[in-house]
KELO-733300 format. One line per 3 residues: number of its first residue (from 1); their letters; for each residue x, z, y of C-alpha. Coordinates in steps of 0.5 Angstrom, whole numbers. Example, Ala and Ser with C-alpha at 12.3 -4.5 7.8 and 13.67 -1.06 7.14 Angstrom:
BEGIN
1 = as = 25:16:-9  27:14:-2 .
END
This chain:
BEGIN
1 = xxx = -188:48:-99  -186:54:-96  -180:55:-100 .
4 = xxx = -178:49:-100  -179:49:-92  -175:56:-92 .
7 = xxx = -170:53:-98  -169:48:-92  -169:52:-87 .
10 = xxx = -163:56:-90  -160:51:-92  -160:47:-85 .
13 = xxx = -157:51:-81  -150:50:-87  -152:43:-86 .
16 = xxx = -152:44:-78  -146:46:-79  -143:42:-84 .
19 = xxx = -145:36:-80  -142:39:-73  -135:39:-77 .
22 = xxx = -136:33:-80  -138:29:-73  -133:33:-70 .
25 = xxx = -127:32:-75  -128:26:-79  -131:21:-74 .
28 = xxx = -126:24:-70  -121:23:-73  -124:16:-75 .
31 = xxx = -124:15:-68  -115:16:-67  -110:11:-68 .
34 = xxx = -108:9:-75  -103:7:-78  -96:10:-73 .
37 = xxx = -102:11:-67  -104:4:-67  -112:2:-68 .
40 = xxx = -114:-3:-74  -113:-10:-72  -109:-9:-65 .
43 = xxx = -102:-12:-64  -97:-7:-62  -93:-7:-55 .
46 = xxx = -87:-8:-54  -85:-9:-61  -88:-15:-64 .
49 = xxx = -87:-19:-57  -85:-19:-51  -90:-18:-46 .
52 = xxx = -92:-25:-40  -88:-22:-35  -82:-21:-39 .
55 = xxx = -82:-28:-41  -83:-30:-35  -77:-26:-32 .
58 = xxx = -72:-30:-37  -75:-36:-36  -74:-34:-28 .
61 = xxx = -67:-32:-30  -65:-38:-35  -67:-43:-29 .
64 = xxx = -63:-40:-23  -57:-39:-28  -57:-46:-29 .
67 = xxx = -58:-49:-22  -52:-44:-20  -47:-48:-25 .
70 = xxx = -49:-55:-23  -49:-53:-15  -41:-50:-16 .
73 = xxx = -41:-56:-22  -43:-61:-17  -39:-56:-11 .
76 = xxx = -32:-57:-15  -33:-65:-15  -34:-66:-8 .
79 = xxx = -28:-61:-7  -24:-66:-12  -26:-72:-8 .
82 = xxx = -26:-70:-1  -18:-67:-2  -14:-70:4 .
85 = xxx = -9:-75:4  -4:-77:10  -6:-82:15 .
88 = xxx = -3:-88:16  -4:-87:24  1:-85:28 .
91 = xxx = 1:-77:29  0:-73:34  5:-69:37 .
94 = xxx = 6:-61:37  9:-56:38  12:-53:32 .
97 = xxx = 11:-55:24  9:-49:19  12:-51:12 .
100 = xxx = 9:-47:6  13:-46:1  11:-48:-7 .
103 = xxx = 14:-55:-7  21:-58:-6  16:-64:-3 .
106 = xxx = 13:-60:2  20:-58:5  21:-66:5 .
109 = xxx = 17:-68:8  17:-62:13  24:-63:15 .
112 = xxx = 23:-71:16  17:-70:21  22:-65:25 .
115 = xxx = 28:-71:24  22:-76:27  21:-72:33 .
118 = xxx = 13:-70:32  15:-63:33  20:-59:36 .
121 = xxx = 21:-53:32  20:-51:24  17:-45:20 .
124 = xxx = 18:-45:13  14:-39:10  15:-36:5 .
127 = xxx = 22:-37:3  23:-32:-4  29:-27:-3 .
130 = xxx = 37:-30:-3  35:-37:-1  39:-38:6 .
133 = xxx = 40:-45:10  46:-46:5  42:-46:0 .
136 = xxx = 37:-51:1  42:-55:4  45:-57:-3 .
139 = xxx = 38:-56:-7  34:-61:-2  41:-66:-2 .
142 = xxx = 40:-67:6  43:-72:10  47:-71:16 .
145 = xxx = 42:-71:21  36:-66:16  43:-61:16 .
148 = xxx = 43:-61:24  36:-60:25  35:-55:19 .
151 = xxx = 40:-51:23  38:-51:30  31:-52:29 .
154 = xxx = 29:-49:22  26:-41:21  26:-38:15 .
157 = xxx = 20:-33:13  21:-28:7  16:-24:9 .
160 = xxx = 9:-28:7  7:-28:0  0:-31:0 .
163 = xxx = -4:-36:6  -6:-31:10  0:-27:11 .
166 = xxx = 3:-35:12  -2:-35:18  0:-29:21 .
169 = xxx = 8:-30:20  6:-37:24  1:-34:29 .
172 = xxx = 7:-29:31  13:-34:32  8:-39:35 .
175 = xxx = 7:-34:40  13:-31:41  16:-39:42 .
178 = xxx = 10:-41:47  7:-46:43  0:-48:43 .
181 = xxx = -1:-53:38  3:-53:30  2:-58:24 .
184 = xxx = 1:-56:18  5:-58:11  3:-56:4 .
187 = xxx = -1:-60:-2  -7:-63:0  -10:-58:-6 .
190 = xxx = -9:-52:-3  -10:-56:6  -17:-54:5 .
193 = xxx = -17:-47:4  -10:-47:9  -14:-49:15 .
196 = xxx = -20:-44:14  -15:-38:13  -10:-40:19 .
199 = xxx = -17:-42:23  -19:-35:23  -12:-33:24 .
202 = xxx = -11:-37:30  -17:-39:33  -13:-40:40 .
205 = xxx = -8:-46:38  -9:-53:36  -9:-53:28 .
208 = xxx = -6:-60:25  -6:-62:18  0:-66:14 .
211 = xxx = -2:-66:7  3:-67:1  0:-71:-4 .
214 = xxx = 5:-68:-11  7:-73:-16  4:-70:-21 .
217 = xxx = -3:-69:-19  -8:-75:-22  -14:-74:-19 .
220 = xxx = -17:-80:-23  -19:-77:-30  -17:-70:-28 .
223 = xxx = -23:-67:-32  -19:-70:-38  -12:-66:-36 .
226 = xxx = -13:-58:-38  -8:-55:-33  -10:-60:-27 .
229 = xxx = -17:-58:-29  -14:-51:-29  -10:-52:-22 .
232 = xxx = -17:-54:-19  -22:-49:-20  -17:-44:-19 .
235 = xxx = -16:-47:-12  -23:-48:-11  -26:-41:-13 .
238 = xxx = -20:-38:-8  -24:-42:-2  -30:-41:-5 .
241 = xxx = -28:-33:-3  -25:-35:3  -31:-38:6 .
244 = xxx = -35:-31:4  -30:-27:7  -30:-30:12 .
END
């Protein structure tokens, strides 16, 4: 018994040991992650799924993308259907006539209304380089009477090259002639996005509206036409931005 006990007593120290690097090495190291740092049984983050909060962000993401598109879809309707037609009433008389050019029709019209005596005066904006009065008599083949009012009450601008530099020719010729109220002449696509800008231009003067409606323009079916389509969701995206600029 005695050498058993010593036998054991020596022994049980190694053992002590033993057992120490065993408890503190391989119990250890079976309590560290396995297999690339991961415990047994356990899904990985990141890797095999993403996590609630991510899911939710896309679906947040997805719905507000497809509420934005209906709202500029539902927006570019609305713009088609409320564009401006010309009135039947009788029109108010005013000081001058601002003609923005981008269609023989619109010079037209513009030069009957000053021939009718709604207006007094007539800016035609815009006018590219080499055109002259001369010109545009033989382009728009007038008669007598447009002829005579195109050479004694027609101005001719070749500075504007977009609607607000239209809106500031027009803003100093109307003040340089004392005028307090002018019509406006351009294709009824492009009226809306017009009054805004020559509204901000101009808030002091009375702003009229006379829109050209161009023979090539259908509205009915003008989603089945790819360059109508094309001509009105680049028209309204220019309001669109007129309105955030100003």
């Amino acid at each position: 018994m005695q050498i058993k006990g010593q036998a054991v007593w020596l022994i049980m120290p190694g053992r002590w040991e033993e057992m120490g690097k065993w408890s503190h090495g391989t119990m250890a190291t079976n309590k560290e992650p396995t297999s690339g740092g991961m415990m047994p049984g356990k899904d990985r983050p990141g890797k095999d799924r993403p996590g609630p909060d991510l899911s939710r962000s896309l679906r947040y993401v997805v719905i507000y993308l497809c509420l934005a598109v209906a709202m500029l879809l539902s927006g570019l309707q609305h713009f088609v259907l409320t564009l401006p037609s010309a009135s039947g009433k009788q029109l108010q008389y005013t000081d001058g006539i601002v003609v923005m050019t981008g269609g023989q029709q619109r010079l037209d019209d513009g030069l009957q209304l000053l021939t009718d005596g709604i207006a007094g005066k007539m800016l035609i904006s815009g006018v590219g380089d080499g055109v002259s009065r001369a010109v545009l008599v033989q382009q728009l083949d007038l008669d007598e009477r447009e002829i005579n009012a195109l050479f004694c009450c027609v101005e001719l601008d070749f500075v504007a090259k977009d609607t607000r530099g239209n809106a500031r020719v027009a803003r100093r010729w109307a003040i340089d002639n004392n005028m307090r109220s002018l019509r406006l002449v351009t294709a009824n696509y492009h009226m809306p996005r017009a009054l805004l800008v020559f509204a901000n231009e101009m808030p002091e003067f009375n702003l009229y509206q006379y829109p050209v409606y161009p023979d090539d323009l259908r509205i009915d079916g003008w989603w089945h036409d790819r360059a109508m389509l094309r001509l009105l969701i680049r028209e309204y995206a220019k309001y669109l931005a007129e309105t955030v600029r100003i």
